[in-house]
Structures are given as structure tokens and as C-alpha cells.
TIDO-474764 format. One record per residue (C-alpha): residue number from 1; x, y, z; residue in three letters. Coordinates in nm, 3 decimals, decimal comma, padded with zeros to 5 digits. Layout:
N
<rec seq="NUM" px="X" py="Y" pz="Z" type="ala"/>
...
//
This chain:
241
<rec seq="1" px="-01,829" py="-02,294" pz="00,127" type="unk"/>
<rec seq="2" px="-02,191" py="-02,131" pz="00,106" type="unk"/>
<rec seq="3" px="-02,163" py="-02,066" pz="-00,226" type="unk"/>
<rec seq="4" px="-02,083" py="-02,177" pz="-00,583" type="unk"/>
<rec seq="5" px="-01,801" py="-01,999" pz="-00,650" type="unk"/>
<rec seq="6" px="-01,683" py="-01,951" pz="-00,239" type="unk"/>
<rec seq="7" px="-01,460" py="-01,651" pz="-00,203" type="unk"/>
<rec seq="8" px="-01,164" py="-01,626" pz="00,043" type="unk"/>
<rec seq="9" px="-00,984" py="-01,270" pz="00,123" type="unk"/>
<rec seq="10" px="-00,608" py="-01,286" pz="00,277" type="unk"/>
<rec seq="11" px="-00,479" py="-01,020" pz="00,379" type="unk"/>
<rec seq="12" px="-00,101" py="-01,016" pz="00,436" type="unk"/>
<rec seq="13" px="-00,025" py="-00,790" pz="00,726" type="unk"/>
<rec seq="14" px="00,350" py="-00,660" pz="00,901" type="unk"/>
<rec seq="15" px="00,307" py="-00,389" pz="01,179" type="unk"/>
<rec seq="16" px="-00,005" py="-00,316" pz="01,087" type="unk"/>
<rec seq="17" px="-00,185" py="-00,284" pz="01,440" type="unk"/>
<rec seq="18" px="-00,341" py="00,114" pz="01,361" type="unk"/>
<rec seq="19" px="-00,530" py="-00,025" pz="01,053" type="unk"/>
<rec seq="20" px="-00,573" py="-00,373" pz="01,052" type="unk"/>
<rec seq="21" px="-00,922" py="-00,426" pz="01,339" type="unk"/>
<rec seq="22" px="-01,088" py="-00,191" pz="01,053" type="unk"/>
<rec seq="23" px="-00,996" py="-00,344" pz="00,739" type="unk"/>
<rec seq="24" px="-01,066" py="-00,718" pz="00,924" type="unk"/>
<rec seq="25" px="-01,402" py="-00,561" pz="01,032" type="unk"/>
<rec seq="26" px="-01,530" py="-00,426" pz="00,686" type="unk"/>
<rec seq="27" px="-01,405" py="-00,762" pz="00,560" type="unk"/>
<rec seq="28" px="-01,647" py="-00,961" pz="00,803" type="unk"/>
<rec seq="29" px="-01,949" py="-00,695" pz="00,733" type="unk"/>
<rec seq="30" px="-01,875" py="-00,821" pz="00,354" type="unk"/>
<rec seq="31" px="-02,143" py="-01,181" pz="00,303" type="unk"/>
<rec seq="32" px="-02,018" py="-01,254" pz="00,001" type="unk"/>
<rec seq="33" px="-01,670" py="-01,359" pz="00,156" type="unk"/>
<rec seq="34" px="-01,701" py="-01,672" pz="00,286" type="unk"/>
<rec seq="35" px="-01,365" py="-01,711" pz="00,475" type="unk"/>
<rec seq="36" px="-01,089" py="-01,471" pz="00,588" type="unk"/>
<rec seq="37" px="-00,682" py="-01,557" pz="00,614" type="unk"/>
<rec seq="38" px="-00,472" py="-01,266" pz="00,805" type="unk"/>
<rec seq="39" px="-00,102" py="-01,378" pz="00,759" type="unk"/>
<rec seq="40" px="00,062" py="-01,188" pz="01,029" type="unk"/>
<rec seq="41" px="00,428" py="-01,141" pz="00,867" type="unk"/>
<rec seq="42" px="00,658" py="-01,105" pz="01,159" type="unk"/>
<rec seq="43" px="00,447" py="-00,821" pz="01,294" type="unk"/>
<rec seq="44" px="00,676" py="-00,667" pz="01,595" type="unk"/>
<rec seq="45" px="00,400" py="-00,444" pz="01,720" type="unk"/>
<rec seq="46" px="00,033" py="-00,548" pz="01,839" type="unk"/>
<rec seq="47" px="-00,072" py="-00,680" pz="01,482" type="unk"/>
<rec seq="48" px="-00,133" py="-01,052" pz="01,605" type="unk"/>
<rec seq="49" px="-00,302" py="-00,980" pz="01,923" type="unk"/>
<rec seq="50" px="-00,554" py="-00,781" pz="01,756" type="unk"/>
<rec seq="51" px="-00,584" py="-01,028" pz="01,524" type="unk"/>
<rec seq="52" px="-00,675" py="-01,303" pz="01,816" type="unk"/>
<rec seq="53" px="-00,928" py="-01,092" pz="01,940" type="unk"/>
<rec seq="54" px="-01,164" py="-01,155" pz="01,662" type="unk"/>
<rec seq="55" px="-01,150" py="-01,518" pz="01,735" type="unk"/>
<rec seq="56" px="-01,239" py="-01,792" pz="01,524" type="unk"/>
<rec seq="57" px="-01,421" py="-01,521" pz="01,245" type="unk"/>
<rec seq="58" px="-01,109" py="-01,533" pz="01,087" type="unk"/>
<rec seq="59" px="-00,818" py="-01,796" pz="01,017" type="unk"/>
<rec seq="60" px="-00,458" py="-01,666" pz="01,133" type="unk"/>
<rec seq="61" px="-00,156" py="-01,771" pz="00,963" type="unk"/>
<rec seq="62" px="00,150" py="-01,579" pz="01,211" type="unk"/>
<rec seq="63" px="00,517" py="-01,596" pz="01,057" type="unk"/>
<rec seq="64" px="00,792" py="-01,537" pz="01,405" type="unk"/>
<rec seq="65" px="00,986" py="-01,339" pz="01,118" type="unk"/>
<rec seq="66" px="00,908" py="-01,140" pz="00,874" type="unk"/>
<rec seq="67" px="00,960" py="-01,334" pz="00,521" type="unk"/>
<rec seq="68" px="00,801" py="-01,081" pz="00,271" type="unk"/>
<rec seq="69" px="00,464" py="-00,972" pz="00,154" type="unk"/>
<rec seq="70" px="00,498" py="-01,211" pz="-00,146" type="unk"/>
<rec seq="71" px="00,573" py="-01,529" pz="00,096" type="unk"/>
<rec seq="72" px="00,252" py="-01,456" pz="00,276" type="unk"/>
<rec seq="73" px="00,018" py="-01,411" pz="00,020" type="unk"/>
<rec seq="74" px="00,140" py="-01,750" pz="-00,117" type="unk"/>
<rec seq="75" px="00,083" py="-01,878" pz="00,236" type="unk"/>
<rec seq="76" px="-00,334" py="-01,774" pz="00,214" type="unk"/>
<rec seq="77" px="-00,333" py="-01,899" pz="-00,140" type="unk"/>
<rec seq="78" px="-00,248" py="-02,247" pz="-00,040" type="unk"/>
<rec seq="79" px="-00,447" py="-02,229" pz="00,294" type="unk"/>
<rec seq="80" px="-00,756" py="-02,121" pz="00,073" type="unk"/>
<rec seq="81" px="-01,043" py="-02,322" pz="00,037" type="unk"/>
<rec seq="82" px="-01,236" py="-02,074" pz="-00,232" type="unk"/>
<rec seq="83" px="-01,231" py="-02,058" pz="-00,590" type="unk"/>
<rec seq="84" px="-01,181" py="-01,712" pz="-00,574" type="unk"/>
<rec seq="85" px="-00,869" py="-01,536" pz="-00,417" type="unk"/>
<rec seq="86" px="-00,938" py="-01,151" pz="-00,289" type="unk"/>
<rec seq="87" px="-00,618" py="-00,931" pz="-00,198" type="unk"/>
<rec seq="88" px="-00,673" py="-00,654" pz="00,033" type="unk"/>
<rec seq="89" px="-00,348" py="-00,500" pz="00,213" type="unk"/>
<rec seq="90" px="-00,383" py="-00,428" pz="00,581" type="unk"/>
<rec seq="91" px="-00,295" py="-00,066" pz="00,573" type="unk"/>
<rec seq="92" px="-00,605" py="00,102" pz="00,432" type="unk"/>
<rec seq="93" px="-00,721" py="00,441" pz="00,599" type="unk"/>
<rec seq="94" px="-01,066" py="00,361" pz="00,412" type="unk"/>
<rec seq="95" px="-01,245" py="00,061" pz="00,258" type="unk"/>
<rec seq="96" px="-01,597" py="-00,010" pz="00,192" type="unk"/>
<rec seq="97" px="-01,766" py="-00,324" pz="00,113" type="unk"/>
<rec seq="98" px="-01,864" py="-00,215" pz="-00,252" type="unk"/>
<rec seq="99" px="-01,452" py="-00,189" pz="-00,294" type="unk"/>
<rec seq="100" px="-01,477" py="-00,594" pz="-00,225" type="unk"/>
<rec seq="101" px="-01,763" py="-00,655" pz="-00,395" type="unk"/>
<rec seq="102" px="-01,654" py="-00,452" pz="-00,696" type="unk"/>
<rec seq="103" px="-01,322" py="-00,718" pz="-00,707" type="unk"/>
<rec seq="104" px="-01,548" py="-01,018" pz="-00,680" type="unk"/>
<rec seq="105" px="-01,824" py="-00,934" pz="-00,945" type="unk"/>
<rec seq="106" px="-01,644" py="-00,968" pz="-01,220" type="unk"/>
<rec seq="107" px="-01,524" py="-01,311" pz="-01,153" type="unk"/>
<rec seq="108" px="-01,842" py="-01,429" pz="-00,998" type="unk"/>
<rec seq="109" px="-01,996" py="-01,327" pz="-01,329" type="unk"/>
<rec seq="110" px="-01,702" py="-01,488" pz="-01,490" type="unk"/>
<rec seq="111" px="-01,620" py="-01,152" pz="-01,675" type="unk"/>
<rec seq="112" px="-01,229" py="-01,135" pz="-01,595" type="unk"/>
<rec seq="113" px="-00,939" py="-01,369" pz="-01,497" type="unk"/>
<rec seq="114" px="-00,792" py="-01,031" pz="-01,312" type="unk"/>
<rec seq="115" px="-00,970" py="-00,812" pz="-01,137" type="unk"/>
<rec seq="116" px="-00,770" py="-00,409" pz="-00,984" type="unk"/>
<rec seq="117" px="-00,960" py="-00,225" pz="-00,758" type="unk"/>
<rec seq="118" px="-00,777" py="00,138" pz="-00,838" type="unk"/>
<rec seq="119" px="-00,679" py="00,337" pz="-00,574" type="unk"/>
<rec seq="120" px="-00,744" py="00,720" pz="-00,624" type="unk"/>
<rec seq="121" px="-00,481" py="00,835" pz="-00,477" type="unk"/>
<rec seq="122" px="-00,180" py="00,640" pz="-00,687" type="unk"/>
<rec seq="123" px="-00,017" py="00,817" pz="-00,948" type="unk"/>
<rec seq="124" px="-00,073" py="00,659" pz="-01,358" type="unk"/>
<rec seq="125" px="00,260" py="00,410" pz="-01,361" type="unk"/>
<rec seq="126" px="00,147" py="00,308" pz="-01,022" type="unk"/>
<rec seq="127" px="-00,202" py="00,254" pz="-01,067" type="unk"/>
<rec seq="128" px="-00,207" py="-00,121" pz="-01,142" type="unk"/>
<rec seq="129" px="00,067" py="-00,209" pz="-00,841" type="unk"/>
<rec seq="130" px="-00,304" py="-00,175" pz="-00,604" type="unk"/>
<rec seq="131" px="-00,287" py="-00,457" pz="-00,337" type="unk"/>
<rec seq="132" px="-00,665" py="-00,475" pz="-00,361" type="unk"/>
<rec seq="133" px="-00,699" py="-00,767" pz="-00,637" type="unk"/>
<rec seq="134" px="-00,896" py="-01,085" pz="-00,751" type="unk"/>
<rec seq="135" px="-00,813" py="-01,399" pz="-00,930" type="unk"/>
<rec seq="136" px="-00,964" py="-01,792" pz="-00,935" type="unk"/>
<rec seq="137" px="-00,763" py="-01,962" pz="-00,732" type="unk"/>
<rec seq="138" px="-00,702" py="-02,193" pz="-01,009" type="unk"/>
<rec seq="139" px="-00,524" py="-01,963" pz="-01,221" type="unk"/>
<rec seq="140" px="-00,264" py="-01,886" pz="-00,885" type="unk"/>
<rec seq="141" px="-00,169" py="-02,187" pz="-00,810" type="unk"/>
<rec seq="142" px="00,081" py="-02,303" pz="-01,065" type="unk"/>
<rec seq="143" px="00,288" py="-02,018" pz="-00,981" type="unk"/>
<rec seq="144" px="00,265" py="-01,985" pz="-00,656" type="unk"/>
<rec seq="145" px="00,664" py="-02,073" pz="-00,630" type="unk"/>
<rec seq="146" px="00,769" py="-01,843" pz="-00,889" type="unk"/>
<rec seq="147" px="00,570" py="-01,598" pz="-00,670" type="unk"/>
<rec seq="148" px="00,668" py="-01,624" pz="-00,323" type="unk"/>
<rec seq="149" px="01,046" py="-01,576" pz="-00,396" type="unk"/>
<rec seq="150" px="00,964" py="-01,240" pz="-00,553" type="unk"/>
<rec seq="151" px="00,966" py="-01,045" pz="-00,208" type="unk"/>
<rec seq="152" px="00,823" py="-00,715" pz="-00,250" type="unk"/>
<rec seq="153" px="00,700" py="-00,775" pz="-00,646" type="unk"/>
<rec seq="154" px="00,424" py="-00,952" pz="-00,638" type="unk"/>
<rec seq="155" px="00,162" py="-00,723" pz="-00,793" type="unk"/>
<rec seq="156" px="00,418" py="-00,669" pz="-01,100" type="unk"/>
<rec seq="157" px="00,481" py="-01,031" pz="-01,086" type="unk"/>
<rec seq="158" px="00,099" py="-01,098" pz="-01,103" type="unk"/>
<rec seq="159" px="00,073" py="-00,810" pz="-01,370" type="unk"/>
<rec seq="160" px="00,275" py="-01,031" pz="-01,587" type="unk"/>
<rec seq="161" px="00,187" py="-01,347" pz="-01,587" type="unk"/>
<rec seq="162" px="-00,199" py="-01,230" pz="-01,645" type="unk"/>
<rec seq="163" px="-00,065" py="-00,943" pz="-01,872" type="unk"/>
<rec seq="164" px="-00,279" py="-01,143" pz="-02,197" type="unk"/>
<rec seq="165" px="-00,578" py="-01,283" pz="-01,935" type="unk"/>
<rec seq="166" px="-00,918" py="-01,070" pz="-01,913" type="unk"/>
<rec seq="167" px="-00,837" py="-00,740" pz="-01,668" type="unk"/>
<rec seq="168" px="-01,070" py="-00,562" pz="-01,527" type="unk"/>
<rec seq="169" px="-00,950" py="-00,214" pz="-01,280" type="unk"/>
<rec seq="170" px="-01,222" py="-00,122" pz="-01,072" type="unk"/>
<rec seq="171" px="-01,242" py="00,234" pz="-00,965" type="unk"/>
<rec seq="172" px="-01,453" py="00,376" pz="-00,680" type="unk"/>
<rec seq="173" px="-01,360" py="00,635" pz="-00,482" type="unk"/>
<rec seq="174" px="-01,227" py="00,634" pz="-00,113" type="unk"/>
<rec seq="175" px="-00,976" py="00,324" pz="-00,147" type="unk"/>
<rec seq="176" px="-00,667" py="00,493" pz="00,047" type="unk"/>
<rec seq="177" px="-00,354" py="00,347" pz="00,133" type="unk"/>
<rec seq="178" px="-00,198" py="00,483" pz="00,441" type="unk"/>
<rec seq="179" px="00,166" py="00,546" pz="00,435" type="unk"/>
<rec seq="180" px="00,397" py="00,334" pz="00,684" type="unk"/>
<rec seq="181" px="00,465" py="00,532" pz="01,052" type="unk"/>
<rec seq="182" px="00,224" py="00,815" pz="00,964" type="unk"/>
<rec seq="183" px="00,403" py="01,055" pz="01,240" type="unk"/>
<rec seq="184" px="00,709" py="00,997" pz="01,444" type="unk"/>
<rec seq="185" px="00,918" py="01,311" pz="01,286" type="unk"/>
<rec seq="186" px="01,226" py="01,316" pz="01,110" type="unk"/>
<rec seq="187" px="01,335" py="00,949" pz="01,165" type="unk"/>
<rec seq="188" px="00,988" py="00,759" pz="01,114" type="unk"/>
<rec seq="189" px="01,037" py="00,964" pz="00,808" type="unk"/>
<rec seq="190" px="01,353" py="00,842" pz="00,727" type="unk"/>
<rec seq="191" px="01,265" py="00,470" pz="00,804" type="unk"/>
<rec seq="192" px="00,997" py="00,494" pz="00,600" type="unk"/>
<rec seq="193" px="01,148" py="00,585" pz="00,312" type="unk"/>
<rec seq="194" px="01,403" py="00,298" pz="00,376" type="unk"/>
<rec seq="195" px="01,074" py="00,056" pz="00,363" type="unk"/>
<rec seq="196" px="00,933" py="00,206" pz="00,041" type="unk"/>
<rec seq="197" px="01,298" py="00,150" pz="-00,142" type="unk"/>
<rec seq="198" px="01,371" py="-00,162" pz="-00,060" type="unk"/>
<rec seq="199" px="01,011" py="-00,233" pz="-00,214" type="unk"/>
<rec seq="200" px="01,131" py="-00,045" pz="-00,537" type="unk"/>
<rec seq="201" px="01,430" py="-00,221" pz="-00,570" type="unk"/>
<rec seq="202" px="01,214" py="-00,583" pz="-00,582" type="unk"/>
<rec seq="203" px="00,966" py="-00,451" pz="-00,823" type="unk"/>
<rec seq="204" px="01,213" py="-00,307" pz="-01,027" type="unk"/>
<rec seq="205" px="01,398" py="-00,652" pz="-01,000" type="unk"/>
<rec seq="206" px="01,113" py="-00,849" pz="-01,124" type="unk"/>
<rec seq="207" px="01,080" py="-00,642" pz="-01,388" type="unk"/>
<rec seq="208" px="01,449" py="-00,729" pz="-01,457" type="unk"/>
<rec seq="209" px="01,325" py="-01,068" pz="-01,482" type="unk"/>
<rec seq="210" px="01,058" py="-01,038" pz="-01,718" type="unk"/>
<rec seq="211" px="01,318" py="-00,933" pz="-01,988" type="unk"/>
<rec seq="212" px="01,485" py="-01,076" pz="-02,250" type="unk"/>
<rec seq="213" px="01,835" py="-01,237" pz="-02,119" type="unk"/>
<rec seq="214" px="02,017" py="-00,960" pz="-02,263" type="unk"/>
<rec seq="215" px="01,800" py="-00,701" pz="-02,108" type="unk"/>
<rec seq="216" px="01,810" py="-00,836" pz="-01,775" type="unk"/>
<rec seq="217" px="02,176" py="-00,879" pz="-01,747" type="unk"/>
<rec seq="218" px="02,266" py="-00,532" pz="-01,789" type="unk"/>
<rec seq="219" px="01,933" py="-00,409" pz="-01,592" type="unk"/>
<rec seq="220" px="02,052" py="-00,611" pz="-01,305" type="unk"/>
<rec seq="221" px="02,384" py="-00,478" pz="-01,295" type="unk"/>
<rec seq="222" px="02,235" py="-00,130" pz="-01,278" type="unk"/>
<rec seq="223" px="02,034" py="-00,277" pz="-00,986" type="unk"/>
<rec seq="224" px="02,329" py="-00,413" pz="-00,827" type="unk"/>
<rec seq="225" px="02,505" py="-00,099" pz="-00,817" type="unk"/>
<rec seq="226" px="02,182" py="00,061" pz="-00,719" type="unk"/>
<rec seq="227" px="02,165" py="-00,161" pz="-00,410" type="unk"/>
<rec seq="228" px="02,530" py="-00,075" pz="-00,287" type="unk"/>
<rec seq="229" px="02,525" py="00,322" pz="-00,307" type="unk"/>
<rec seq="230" px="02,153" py="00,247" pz="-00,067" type="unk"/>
<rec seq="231" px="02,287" py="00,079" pz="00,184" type="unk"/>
<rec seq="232" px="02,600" py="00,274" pz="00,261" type="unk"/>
<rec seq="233" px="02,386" py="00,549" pz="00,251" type="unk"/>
<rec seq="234" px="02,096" py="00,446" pz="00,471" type="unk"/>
<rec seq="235" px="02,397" py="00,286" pz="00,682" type="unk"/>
<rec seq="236" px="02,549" py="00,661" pz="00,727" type="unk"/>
<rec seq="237" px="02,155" py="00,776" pz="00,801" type="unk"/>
<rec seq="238" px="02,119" py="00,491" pz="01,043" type="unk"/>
<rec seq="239" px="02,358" py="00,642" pz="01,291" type="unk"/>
<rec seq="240" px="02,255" py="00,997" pz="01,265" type="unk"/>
<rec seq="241" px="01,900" py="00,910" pz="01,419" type="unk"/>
//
């Protein structure tokens, strides 16, 4: 590492082949990263060739199946050599190196143990679920198992376990988040929506598990039944399209 406190970004990526050469290319105009992890997640589209073309600039980790956004970030923890650990998703319409640099600032200058770069477009209860974080790799890696079996939770996860650690949300504008098949009509539609519940229903069980025993029990059988009136709908929706 060049640096004293060397920073490494990992981005998890799945299908991501529209977005990701521009979020990988701000991240290499950024000097104060010193290495770069893509974890391709079972990408079925051109995610991982467009990955290879930037050649050794940036370190690959490619899952043949998808196992979660959760499992891969654990992946680039554990692959990291830098104190630091920067989150950036790889579905951002527009990023900008002072987004980065605003996440690593604070822990360079040892000001927080958690670091949220806002975006401006999320509504209030959403706000701190941003994939663009920071943390000292230190501070990750002790629950790194806790954290790759929670799927889809892993900001709300992270929330938690640094709920009484030194936060600091970072808010610049133009940090947009681009919404999973952006056209396609009706059924990209559908499908999407099918993506963004599924995500629900892990943060919501996470949150499940940060309650008291009582609390959880009767929260997860509201989940359960949740779950089962979902998939015999999306089942029914699956054959209209």
C-alpha cells in the first residue's frame, strides 16, 4: 500500500454491465484508493467481460452463481489488503471522485468508525440503507460471518452493529442510484419489482433479528406469511409475461 492508512473499494456487482465501466473508471481516476475488488455475483449479462477489459487495474473476484450482495462484500473484505474498506454499488447513473473522497476523509482523519455518503434521491427511512460506505477494516472483520448470511441486509446489518460507533453521512449532490432494467416495458417492470421485494423481505428480516426474542418471534411469523402470499403471487405474474 502507498499509504499509511491504504484504502481498498469493492464493489459488489450482479448484471450490472450498463453502469459498471463508469463507476470502475471514476474509481481508478480516484489516487487516494490504492486497490480495487469488483466481485462479479453471478452476473448473467456482460458484467465480467467488461470487468476483464480493464486488466490488471483492478482485482476480480467472479462467483458462477449468484450468492447475494452480502456474500460478496464479505468476499472483498477478506481479499482486502487496506485498512480502510470503501462500498460503492455498481449501479450508479452518477459518481464523482469527491463522493469517494468525502467517505474516506473522515476515517483518514480518524473522525468516524462509519462513514454514509447520502444519496439525494432516497427518501428519510431510506437514507442510511446508501451502498456508498466506509469502515477500518478492522472493525469488519469480526463479523464478517454474521454478515455474509444476511443476503440482501447488509447495510441494516452494518447500521446495527455500528449503531453506538462515530457516524458520519456525507451528503453531496449527484450520487444516483439507477433502478434495475431501466426500460423493457411492462415485464422488466414487473421483474423489477420482484428484485426490490425480495431485498425488503431480508432487510426487514434482519431487522427481525436485531429484536428482543419475543419481538422477533412474532415479527418473523408476520414475515413468514409475508413470504407465502409473494410468491404465489409473483408465481401467478410469472406466467402472464
Amino acid at each position: 500500500m502507498t499509504s499509511e492508512k491504504g484504502v481498498s473499494c469493492i464493489i459488489p456487482a450482479y448484471n450490472e454491465e450498463k453502469h459498471i465501466r463508469n463507476v470502475v473508471g471514476v474509481c481508478l481516476k480516484c489516487t487516494f484508493i490504492d486497490e480495487i475488488i469488483v466481485v462479479d455475483d453471478g452476473s448473467e449479462d456482460n458484467t465480467l467481460s467488461i470487468l476483464r477489459q480493464f486488466g490488471p487495474a483492478i482485482r476480480i473476484i467472479s462467483f458462477p452463481q449468484n450468492r447475494g450482495k452480502s456474500y460478496a462484500m464479505v468476499a472483498g473484505i477478506e481479499a482486502a489488503q487496506g485498512d480502510i474498506i470503501v462500498f460503492c454499488d455498481g449501479d450508479l447513473l452518477e459518481i464523482r471522485e469527491s463522493h469517494l473522497s468525502g467517505i474516506v476523509g473522515p476515517l483518514k482523519n480518524n473522525l468516524a468508525d462509519q462513514v454514509l455518503a447520502i444519496r439525494e434521491t432516497d427518501l428519510a427511512p431510506f437514507k442510511k440503507l446508501t451502498g456508498e460506505r466506509g469502515y477500518f477494516k478492522k472493525d469488519l472483520v469480526e463479523h464478517t460471518t454474521r454478515l455474509e448470511n444476511t443476503k440482501f441486509g447488509a447495510e441494516t446489518f452494518l447500521n446495527h452493529i455500528f449503531e453506538n460507533k462515530r457516524t458520519y453521512c456525507y451528503l453531496e449532490p449527484g450520487l444516483i442510484q439507477a433502478g434495475k432494467r431501466e426500460s423493457g416495458g411492462m415485464a422488466a417492470q414487473i421483474l423489477c419489482a420482484d428484485e426490490y421485494l425480495k431485498a425488503g423481505y431480508q432487510i426487514l428480516t434482519e431487522l427481525a433479528r436485531q429484536k428482543e426474542p419475543h419481538q422477533s418471534k412474532r415479527l418473523r411469523r408476520s414475515l413468514q406469511a409475508l413470504k407465502k402470499t409473494y410468491q404465489q403471487q409473483m408465481a401467478i405474474i410469472r406466467k402472464l409475461i
